[in-house]
C-alpha positions as CSV (number, residue, x, y, z in Angstrom):
1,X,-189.5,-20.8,19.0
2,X,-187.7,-18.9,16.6
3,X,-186.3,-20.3,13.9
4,X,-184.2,-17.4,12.2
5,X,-182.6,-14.0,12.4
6,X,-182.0,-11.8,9.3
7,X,-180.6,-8.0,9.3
8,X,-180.7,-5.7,6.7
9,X,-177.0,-4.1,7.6
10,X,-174.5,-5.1,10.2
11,X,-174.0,-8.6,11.5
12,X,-176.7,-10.8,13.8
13,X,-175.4,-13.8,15.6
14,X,-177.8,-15.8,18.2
15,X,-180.5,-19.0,18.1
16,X,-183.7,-19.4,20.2
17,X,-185.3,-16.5,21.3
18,X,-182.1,-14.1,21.5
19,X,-179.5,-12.6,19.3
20,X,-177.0,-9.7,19.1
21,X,-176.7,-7.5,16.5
22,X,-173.1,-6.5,15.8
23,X,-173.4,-2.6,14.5
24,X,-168.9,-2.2,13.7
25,X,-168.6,-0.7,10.4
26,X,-172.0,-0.2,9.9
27,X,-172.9,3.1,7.9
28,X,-175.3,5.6,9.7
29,X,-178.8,4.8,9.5
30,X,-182.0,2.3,10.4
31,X,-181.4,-1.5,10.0
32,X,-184.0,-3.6,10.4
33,X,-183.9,-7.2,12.1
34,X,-186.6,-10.0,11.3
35,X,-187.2,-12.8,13.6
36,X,-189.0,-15.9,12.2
37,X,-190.7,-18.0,14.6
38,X,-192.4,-21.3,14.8
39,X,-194.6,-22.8,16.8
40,X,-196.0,-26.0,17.6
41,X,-198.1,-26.7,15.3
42,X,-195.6,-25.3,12.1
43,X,-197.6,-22.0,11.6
44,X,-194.9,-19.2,10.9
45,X,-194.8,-15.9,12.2
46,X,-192.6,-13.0,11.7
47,X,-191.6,-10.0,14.0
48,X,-189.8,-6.8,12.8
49,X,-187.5,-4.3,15.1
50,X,-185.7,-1.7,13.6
51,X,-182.0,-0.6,14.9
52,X,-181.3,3.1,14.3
53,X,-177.1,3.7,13.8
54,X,-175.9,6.2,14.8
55,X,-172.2,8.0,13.9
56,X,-170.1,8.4,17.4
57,X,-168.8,11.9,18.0
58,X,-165.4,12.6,16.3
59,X,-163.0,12.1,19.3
60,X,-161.6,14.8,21.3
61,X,-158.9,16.9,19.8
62,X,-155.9,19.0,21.4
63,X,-156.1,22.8,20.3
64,X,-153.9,25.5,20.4
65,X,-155.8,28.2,22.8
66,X,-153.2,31.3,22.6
67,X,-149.6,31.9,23.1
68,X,-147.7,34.7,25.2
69,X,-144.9,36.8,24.1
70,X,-141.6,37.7,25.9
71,X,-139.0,40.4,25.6
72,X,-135.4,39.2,24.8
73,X,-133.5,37.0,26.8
74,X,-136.5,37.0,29.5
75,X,-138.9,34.7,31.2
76,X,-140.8,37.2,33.1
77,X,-144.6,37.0,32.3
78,X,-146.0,40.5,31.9
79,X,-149.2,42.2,32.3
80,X,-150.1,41.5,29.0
81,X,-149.2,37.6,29.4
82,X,-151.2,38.5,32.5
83,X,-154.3,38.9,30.7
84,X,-153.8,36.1,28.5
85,X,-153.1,33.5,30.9
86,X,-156.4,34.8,32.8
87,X,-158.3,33.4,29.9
88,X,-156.5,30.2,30.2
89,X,-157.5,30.0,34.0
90,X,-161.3,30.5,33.1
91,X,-160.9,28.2,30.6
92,X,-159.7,25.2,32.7
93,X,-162.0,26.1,35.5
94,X,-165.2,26.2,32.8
95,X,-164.1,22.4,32.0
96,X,-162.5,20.9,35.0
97,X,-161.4,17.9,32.9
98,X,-159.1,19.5,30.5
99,X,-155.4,20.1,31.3
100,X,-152.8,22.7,29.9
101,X,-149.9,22.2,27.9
102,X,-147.8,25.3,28.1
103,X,-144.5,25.0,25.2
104,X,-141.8,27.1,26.2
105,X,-139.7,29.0,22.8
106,X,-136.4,30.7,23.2
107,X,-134.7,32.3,19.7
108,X,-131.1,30.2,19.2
109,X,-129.3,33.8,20.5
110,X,-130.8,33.9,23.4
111,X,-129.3,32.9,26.9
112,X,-129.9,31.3,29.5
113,X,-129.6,28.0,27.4
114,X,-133.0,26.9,29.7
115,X,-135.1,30.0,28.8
116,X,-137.4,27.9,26.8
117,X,-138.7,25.6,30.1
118,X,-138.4,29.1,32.5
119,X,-140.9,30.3,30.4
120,X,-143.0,27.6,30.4
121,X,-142.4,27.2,34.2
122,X,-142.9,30.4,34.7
123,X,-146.4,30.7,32.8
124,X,-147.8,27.7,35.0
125,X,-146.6,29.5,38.0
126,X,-148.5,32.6,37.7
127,X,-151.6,29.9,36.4
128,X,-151.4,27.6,39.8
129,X,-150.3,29.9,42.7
130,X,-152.1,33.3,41.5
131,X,-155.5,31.7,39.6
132,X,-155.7,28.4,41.6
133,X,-155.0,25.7,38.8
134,X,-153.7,22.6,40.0
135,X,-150.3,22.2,39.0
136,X,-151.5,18.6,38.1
137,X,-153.2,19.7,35.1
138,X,-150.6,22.0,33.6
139,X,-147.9,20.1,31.7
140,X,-144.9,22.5,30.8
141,X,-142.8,21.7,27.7
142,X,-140.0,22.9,25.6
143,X,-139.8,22.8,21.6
144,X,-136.6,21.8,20.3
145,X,-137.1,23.6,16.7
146,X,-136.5,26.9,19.0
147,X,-137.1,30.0,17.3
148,X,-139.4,32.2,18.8
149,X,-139.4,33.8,22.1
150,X,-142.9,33.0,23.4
151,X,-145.0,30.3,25.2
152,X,-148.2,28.1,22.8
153,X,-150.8,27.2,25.2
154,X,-152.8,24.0,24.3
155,X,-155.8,22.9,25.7
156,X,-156.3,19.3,26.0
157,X,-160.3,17.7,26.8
158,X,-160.5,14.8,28.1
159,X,-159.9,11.7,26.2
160,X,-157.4,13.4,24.0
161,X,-153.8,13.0,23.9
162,X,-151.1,15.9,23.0
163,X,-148.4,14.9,20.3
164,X,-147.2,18.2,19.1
165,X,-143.8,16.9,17.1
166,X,-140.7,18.8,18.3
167,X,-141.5,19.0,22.0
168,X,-140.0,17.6,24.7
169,X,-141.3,17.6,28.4
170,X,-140.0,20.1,30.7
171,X,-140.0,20.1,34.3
172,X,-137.6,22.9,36.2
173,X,-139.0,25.4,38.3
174,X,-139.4,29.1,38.0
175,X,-137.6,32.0,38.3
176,X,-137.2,34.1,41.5
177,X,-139.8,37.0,40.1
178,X,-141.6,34.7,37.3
179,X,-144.7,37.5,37.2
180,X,-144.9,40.7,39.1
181,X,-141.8,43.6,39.0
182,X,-139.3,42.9,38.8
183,X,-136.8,43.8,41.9
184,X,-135.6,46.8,42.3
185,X,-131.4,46.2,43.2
186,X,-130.6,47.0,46.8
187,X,-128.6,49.9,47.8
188,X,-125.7,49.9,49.4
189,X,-125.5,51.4,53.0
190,X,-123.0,54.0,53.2
């Protein structure tokens, strides 16, 4: 039987014929493990197996993916949002784990005092009923530093988490025309 377990890095814990090798804070790189055995008759023998470590993949991160721009006290998405939000779509449908976090800005002179979530609201509308996205995966926010009038899109992989400071989660609903033209006024019979 064996008799003893050694290991050049990392920490082996067992008796008999089996033991685990505990790899936790172990650099990168080969360890080897020695058994000693016994037998019968007291001749000794040893065995050698050698353990390769490797690093684990850094884990997920949250990135900022683009950002859309909007004219003065307006939450309309525009052609050129348009286009921008396009890439978004194609981005969540390439990697159908990720979700969307869409953070809605409004300048401190700007009105309605909710601009900042229409935007936001208004950006994920355009994303789930005119690219398909489910609403699911698209998280609207607003930041509470304020000061721009425009929308950061983050894309968030799976297994990551988004902690932007100075946002708050958002949840009204958008605007009458959130993309498109916007209506003409009706006239007036005479």
């Amino acid at each position: 039987s064996i008799s003893n377990w050694t290991a050049s890095g990392g920490r082996i814990s067992g008796s008999g014929n089996t033991a685990t090798l505990d790899t936790s804070g172990a650099p990168a790189g080969p360890i080897t493990v020695t058994a000693t055995g016994t037998d019968s008759r007291g001749l000794t023998s040893t065995g050698t197996a050698t353990v390769n470590v490797e690093v684990p993949p850094p884990p997920p991160q949250v990135s900022k993916l683009n950002e859309i721009t909007f004219k003065r006290n307006s939450p309309r998405v525009d052609n050129t949002a348009k286009a921008i939000l396009d890439d978004v779509a194609l981005r969540l449908q390439r990697d159908a784990d990720a979700k969307a976090v869409i953070v809605g800005y409004k300048d401190a002179k700007e009105r309605p005092k909710n601009l900042a979530a229409q935007r936001a609201a208004n950006a994920k509308a355009y994303l789930t009923k005119e690219k398909g996205i489910d609403p699911a995966r698209i998280e609207t926010r607003v930041s509470t530093a304020g000061g721009a009038m425009k929308d950061d899109i983050y894309i968030v992989p799976a297994g990551a988490a988004f902690s932007e400071p100075n946002t708050e989660v958002s949840n009204v609903a958008a605007t009458k025309a959130p993309y498109g033209r916007p209506r003409a006024p009706r006239r007036k019979r005479p």
